[in-house]
N, C-alpha and C positions, 0 to 999 in steps of 0.2 A: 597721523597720531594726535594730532590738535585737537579732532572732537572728544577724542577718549580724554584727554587734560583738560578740557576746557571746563572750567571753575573751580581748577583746583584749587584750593584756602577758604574760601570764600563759607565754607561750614566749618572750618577750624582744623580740620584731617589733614596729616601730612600724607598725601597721598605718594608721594614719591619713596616714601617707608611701602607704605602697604605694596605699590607695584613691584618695588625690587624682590621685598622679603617671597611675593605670590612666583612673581614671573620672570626671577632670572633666566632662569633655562632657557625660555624665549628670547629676552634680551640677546643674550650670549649666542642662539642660533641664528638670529639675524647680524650678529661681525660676526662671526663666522663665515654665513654666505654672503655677506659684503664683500669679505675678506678674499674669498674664495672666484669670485664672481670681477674681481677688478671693481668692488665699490659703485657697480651700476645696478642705482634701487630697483627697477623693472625687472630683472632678474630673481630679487626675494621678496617679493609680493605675498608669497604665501606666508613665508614668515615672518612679515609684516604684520598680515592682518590676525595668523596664532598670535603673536604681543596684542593686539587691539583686543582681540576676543577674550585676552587673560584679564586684561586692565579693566574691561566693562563686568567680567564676571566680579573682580574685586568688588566694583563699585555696586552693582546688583546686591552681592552678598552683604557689603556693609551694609545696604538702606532696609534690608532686611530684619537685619542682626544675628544672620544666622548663614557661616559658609556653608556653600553645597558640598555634599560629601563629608558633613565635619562626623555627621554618625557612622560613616564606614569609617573612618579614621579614628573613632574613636571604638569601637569594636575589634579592629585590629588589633589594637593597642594592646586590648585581654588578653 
């Protein structure tokens, strides 16, 4: 998870806002199977790398300035 953090402040972003507010669910799915697993990380590898895959889309979308999906979420919304 270190690549995915690494620079975090260093542009002024709290990123540790953005990751929770995007990616709890993932957070939360990995203790979960920590949890579930006896806390041996080789076991949740998968969702490991769904948190990583959340945390880079975050940072993707920030340098963008435009989340993916923000027009289907905004078209639901009608």
């Amino acid at each position: 998870m270190d690549a995915v953090h690494k620079d975090t402040g260093r542009d002024g972003v709290n990123w540790d806002a953005l990751f929770q507010q995007a990616c709890q669910k993932k957070a939360c799915a990995i203790q979960w199977c920590l949890a579930r697993h006896n806390y041996q990380e080789k076991r949740c590898q998968h969702e490991l790398r769904e948190y990583q895959a959340c945390c880079q889309r975050v940072k993707d979308e920030h340098a963008t300035g435009k989340p993916k999906g923000a027009a289907n979420q905004r078209s639901a919304m009608k």
